[in-house]
C-alpha positions in Angstrom: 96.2 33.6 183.0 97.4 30.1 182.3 98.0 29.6 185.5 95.1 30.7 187.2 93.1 28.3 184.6 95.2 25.3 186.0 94.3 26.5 188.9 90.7 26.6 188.2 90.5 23.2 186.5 92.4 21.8 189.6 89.9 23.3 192.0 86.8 21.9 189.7 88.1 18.2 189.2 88.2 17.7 193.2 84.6 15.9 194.2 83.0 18.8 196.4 80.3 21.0 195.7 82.5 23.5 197.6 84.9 23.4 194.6 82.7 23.4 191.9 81.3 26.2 193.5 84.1 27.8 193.7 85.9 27.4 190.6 83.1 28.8 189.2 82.7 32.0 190.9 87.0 32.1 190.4 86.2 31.3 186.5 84.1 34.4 186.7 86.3 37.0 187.8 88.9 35.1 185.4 87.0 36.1 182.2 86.8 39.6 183.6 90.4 40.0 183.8 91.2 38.9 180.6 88.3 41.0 179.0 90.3 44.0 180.8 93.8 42.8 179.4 92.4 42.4 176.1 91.0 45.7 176.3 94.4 46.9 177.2 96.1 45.4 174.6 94.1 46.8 172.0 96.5 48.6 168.9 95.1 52.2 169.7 94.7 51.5 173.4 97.3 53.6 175.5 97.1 52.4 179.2 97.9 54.5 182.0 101.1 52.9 184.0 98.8 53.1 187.0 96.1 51.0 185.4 98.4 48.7 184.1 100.2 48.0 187.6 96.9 47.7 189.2 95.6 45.2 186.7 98.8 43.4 186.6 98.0 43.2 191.0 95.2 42.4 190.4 95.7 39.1 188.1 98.8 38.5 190.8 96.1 38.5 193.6 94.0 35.9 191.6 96.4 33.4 191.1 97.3 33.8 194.8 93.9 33.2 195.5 93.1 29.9 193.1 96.5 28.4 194.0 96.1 28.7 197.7 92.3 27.6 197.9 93.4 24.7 195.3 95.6 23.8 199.0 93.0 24.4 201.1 90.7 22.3 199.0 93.0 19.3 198.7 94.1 19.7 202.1 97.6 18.1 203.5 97.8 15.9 200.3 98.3 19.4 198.7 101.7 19.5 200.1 103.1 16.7 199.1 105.7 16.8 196.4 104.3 15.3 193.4 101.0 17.5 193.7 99.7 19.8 191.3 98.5 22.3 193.6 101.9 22.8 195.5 103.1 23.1 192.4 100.5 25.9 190.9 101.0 27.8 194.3 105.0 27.9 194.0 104.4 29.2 190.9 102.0 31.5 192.0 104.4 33.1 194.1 107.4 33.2 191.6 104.9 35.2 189.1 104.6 37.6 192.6 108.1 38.5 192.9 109.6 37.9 189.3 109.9 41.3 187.1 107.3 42.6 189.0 108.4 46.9 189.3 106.9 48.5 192.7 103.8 49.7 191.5 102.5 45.8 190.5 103.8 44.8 194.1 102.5 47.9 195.9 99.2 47.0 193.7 99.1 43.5 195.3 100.2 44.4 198.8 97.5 46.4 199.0 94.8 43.6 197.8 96.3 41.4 200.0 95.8 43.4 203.2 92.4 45.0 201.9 90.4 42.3 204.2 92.1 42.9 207.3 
């Protein structure tokens, strides 16, 4: 979640109504994640594994998707080094790979290719 909000506030602070626009509609879908995870972590909540994987894909799939349109947004400057939105997308794809049991990544696989 923190990472998806630096993402957001990286996307916003660029001078485009493109990126306000779209930090926005990202914000959006934010908020509804979180509601779910709260909703999740409530004491006499009992998940299902299933739900949980997908939700966990699902919050991997939206920091995939701030962090790489924070690099289309700021373009080849995005790439250099010192830049926040390299940065947030490295991340990005550590959080993809790290602890994540097959399930989560069958979850995101399958987000990923859903627009092809």
């Amino acid at each position: 979640m923190g990472l998806c909000r630096a993402g957001i506030e990286l996307i916003d602070e660029h001078d485009s109504d493109l990126a306000r626009d779209t930090a926005r509609r990202f914000e959006s879908r934010l908020i509804e994640l979180r509601n779910e995870v709260l909703d999740r972590c409530q004491p006499n909540a009992s998940p299902d594994p299933a739900d949980v994987a997908r939700l966990r894909g699902a919050c991997n799939d939206l920091a995939l998707r701030i962090t790489h349109a924070a690099v289309a947004i700021y373009k080849g400057t995005a790439l250099l080094h010192g830049h926040p939105a390299q940065r947030l997308a490295r991340e990005a794809l550590f959080l993809l790979v790290w602890s994540c049991p097959n399930p989560v990544i069958d979850c995101t696989v399958q987000l990923l290719a859903a627009t092809c």
